[in-house]
N, C-alpha and C positions, 0 to 999 in steps of 0.2 A: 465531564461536562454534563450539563441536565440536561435531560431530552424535554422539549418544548410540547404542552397539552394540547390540544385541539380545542379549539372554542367551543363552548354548548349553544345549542341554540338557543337567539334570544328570544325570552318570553312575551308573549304576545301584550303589548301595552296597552289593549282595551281591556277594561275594567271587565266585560262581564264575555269575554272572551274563552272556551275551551278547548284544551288541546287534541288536537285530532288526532286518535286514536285507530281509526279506520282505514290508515294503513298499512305496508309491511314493518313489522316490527323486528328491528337487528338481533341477534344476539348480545349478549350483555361483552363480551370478549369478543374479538376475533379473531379467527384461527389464524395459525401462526403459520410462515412455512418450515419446512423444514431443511434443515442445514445438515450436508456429509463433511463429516469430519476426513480429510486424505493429509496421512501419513508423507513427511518428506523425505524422498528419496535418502538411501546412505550411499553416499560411494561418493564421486568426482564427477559434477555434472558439468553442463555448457558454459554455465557462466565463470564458475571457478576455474574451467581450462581455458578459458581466455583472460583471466584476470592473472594467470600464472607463467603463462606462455608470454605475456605482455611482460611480465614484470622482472622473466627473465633476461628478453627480447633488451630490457630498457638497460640491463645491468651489462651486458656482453657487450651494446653498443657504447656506452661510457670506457668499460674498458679496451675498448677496439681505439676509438679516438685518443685517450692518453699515450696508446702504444704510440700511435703516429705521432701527436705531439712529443713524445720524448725522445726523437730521433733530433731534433731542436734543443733540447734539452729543458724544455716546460714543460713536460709529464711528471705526474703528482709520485707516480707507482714507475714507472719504465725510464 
């Protein structure tokens, strides 16, 4: 995506008009800040131990429920 220009100022529409110069004048750039680059963690963080712990949590309770339903004899596995 293009990043969008800043307007220039518009030029003074009298004909015998001068730009005022008799103020502070910018730098032609402006300084930029700067950015720390931070390294991401290696190992098993917070989010992955609950996205893993869920995802077991979700498999154990599936097959906890078919156990029971197959005492019925509508269990996929029991």
């Amino acid at each position: 995506m293009a990043r969008s220009r800043k307007k220039a100022a518009a030029p003074s529409r009298r004909s015998g008009a001068a730009s005022s110069g008799g103020g502070s004048s910018r730098p032609a750039r402006a300084s930029r800040a700067t950015v720390d680059v931070v390294e991401e963690e290696k190992g098993f963080g917070m989010e992955e131990g609950v996205v893993f712990f869920t995802t077991i949590l979700l498999i154990i309770a599936f097959f906890m429920i078919d156990k029971a339903r197959g005492y019925y004899g509508e269990g996929m596995f029991f």
